[in-house]
C-alpha positions in Angstrom: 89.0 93.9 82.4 87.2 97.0 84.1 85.2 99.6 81.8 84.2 102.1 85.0 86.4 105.2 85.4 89.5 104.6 87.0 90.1 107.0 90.1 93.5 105.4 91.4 95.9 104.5 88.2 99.2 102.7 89.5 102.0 101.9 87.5 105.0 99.3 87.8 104.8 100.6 91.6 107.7 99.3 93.8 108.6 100.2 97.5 112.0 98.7 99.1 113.1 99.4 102.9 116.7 98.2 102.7 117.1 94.4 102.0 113.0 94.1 101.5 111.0 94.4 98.9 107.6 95.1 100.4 106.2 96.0 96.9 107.5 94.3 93.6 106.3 96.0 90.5 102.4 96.4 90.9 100.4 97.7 88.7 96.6 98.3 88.8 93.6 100.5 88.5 91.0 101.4 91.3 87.5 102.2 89.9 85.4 104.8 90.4 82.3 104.2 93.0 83.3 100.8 94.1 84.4 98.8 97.1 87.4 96.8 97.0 88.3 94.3 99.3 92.4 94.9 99.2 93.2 90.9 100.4 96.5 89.3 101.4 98.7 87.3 104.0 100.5 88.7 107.2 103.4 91.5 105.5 102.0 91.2 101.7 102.4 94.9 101.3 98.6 95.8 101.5 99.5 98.7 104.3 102.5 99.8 102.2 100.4 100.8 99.0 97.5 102.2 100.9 100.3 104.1 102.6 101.5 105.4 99.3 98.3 105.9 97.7 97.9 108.3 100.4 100.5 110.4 100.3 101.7 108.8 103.4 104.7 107.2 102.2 106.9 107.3 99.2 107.5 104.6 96.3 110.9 103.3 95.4 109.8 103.7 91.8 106.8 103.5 89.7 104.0 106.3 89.3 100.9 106.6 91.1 98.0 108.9 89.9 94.5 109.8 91.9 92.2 111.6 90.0 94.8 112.0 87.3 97.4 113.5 89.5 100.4 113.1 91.9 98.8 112.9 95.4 102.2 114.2 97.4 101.7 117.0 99.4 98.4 117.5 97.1 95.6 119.0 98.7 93.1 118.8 95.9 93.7 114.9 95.9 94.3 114.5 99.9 90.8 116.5 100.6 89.3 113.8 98.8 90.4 110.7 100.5 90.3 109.3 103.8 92.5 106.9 105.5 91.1 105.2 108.3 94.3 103.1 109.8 94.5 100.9 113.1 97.7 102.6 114.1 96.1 106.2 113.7 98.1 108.6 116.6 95.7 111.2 118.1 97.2 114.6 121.0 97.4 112.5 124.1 95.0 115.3 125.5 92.6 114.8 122.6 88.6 113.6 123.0 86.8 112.2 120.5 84.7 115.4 119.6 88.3 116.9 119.0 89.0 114.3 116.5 85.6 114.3 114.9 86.0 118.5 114.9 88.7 118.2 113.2 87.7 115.6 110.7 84.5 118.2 110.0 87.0 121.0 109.0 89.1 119.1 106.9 86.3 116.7 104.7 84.2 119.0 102.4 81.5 116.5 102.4 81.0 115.1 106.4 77.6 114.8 108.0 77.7 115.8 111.0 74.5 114.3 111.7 75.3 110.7 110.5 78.2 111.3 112.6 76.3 111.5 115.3 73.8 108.3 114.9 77.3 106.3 114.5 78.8 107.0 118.0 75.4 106.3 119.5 75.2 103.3 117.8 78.5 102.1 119.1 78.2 103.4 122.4 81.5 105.5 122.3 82.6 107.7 125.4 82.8 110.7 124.3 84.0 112.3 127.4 87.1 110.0 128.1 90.7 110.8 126.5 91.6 109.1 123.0 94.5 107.5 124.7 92.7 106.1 127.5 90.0 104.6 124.8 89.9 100.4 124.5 91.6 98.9 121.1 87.8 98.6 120.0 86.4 101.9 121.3 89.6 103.3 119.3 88.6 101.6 116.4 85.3 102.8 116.2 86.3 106.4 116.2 88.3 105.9 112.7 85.7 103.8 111.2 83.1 106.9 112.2 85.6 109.1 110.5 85.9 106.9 107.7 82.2 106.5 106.9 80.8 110.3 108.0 83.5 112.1 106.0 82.0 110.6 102.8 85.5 110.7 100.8 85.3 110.0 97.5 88.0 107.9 97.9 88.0 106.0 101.5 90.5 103.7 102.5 89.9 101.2 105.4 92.8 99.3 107.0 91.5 96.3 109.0 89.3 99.2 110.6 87.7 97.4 113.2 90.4 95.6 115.2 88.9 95.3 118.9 85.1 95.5 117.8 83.2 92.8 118.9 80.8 91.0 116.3 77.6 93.1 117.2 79.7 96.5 116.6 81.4 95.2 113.2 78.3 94.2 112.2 77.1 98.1 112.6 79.7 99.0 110.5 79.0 96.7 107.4 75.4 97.6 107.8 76.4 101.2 108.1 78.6 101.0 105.2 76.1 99.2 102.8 73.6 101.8 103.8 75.5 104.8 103.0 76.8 103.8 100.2 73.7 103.1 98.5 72.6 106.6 98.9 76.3 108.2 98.4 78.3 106.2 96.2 81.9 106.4 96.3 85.5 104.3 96.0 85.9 101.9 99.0 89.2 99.9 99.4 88.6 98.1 102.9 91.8 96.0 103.5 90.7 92.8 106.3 91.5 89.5 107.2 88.1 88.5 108.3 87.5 87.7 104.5 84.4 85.5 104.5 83.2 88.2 107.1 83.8 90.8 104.5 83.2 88.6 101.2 79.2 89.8 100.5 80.3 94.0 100.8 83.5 93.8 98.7 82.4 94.0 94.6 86.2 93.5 93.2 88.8 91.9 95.1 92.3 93.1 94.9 94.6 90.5 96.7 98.6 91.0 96.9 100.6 88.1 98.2 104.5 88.9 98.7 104.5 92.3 97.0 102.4 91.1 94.0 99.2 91.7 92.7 97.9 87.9 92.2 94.3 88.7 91.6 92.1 91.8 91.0 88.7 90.3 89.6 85.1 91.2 90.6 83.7 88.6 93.6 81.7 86.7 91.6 84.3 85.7 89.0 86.6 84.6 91.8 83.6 82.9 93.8 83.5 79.9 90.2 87.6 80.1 90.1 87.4 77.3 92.0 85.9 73.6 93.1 87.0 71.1 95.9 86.2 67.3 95.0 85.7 64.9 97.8 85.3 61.2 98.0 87.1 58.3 97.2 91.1 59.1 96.5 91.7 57.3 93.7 88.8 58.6 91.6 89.7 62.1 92.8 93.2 61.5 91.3 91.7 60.8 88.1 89.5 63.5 87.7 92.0 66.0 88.8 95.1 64.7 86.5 95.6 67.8 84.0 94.4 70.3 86.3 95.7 73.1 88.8 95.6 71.4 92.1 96.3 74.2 95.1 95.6 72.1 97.5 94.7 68.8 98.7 93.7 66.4 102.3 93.5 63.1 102.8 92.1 61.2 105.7 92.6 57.6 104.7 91.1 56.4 101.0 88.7 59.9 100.9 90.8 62.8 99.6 89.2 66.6 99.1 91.1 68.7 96.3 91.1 71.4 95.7 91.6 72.3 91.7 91.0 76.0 89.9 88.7 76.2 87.1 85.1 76.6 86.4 84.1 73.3 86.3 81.6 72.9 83.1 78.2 70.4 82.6 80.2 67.9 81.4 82.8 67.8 84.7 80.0 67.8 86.8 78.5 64.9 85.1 81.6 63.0 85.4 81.9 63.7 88.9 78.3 62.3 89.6 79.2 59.1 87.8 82.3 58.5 89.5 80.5 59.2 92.9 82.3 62.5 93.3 80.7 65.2 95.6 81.5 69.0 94.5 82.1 71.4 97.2 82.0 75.2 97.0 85.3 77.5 97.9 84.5 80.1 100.0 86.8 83.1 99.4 88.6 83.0 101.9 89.6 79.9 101.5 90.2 80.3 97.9 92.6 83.3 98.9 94.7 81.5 101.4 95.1 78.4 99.0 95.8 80.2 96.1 98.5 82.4 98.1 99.8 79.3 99.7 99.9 77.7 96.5 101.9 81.0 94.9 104.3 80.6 98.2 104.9 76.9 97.9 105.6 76.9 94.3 107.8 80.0 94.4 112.1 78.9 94.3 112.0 80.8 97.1 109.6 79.5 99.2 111.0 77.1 102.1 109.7 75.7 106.0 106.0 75.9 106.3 103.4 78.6 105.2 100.9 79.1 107.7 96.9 79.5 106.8 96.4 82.5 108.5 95.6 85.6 106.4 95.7 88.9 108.7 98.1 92.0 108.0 101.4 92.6 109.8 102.3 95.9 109.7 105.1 95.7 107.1 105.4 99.5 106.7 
């Protein structure tokens, strides 16, 4: 349970496109000066609700409120948020000082000057053509957007696709930076979750259309434990417990079981010559969403281990 101030309030939200149901009943809140990490598998719907939190798309039902009020065709909510989205479209004339112009005019709060350290810093040309722009120089003029317009409300959708390691670390550096000296809401969707896991404060992860966790990161970093070492003592330690998922490589088995595992579990482990591993999120995320898939009637063939967003729109 959250006690900030809730600047995104969605209710039994649902979004169908014929035969698919892309969102299935969510309901959450989004607080106020925070960054989210907004987590999930290839098509969970994390594009679809950004898309409709943004007045970009319409639900099938369900009610969504930012800063207490509809955001359709609402300019004193859409002034207030930005969407930075890897399929952005751009005049095929356009240079990036159009877009940044135009970002200028339409975000009450952009620094112009911060604007300017950022495409220095990632090396953008600033005399060639949007459209003629590499996947990664593209990418870096939404995520300059995104961070000089200083939205209350920004919205990141795996924004760097294309950067290279040196530039994405820029823009996590960037980010940090900025938003210790200008708070505001943050909900950075990404697959590159371990990448990610050390900005993100509350993690928000939807697998098939569901919300399946929202919980600060450092409740979800003790959900979980893997055990490794001899099978059978394994078995016996886990009996009783939530297992999501398990390896074995002849007599050593590593499992891993939900749970925050308390003095006395640890001390059992160390008799029975038990090592304790720590879950990183990421792998927490994809078991726990495998786990959701494999257990669900529906679920059939094999769920892959991959967690990066399809563009399920």
């Amino acid at each position: 349970m959250t006690t900030g101030t809730p600047v995104i309030e969605v209710q039994h939200l649902t979004k169908r496109y014929r035969d698919t149901l892309a969102v299935d009943d969510v309901s959450f809140t989004i607080e106020k000066d925070t960054i989210y990490g907004l987590l999930g598998r290839n098509g969970a719907g994390k594009t679809t609700v950004m898309s409709i939190l943004t007045a970009q798309n319409f639900a099938t039902s369900g009610d969504v409120r930012v800063f207490g009020m509809h955001p359709y065709e609402n300019a004193k909510v859409l002034s207030r948020m930005c969407f930075v989205r890897e399929s952005q479209k751009y005049p095929d004339d356009a240079l990036p000082r159009h877009a940044f112009a135009s970002a200028r005019l339409f975000f009450p709060n952009w620094d112009q000057e911060f604007a300017e350290r950022l495409i220095d810093e990632f090396q953008l040309p600033m005399k060639r053509r949007i459209k003629k722009l590499s996947r990664g120089q593209l990418s870096a003029v939404g995520v300059i957007i995104g961070l000089a317009a200083r939205a209350e409300i920004t919205f990141f959708d795996e924004p760097y696709l294309g950067l290279d390691a040196v530039a994405r670390q820029i823009f996590y550096d960037r980010l940090l930076e900025d938003y210790a000296e200008h708070p505001r809401t943050v909900i950075l969707s990404s697959h590159l979750i371990d990448e990610v896991s050390n900005l993100i404060e509350r993690v928000l992860v939807i697998d098939r259309g569901r919300i399946v966790m929202n919980e600060s990161t450092d409740a979800v970093r003790d959900r979980a434990a893997n055990i490794v070492g001899d099978a059978r003592a394994v078995d016996a330690f886990v009996a009783g417990r939530e297992v999501i998922h398990r390896e074995t490589l002849g007599t050593v088995a590593s499992v891993t079981v939900l749970g925050r595992l308390t003095a006395d579990d640890r001390a059992q482990l160390a008799a029975a010559g038990l090592d304790v591993a720590p879950v990183s999120l990421q792998q927490l995320i994809v078991r726990t969403t495998q786990h959701a898939a494999e257990s669900s009637p529906a679920a059939s063939g094999t769920i892959p281990a991959d967690i990066d967003e399809g563009a399920l729109r």
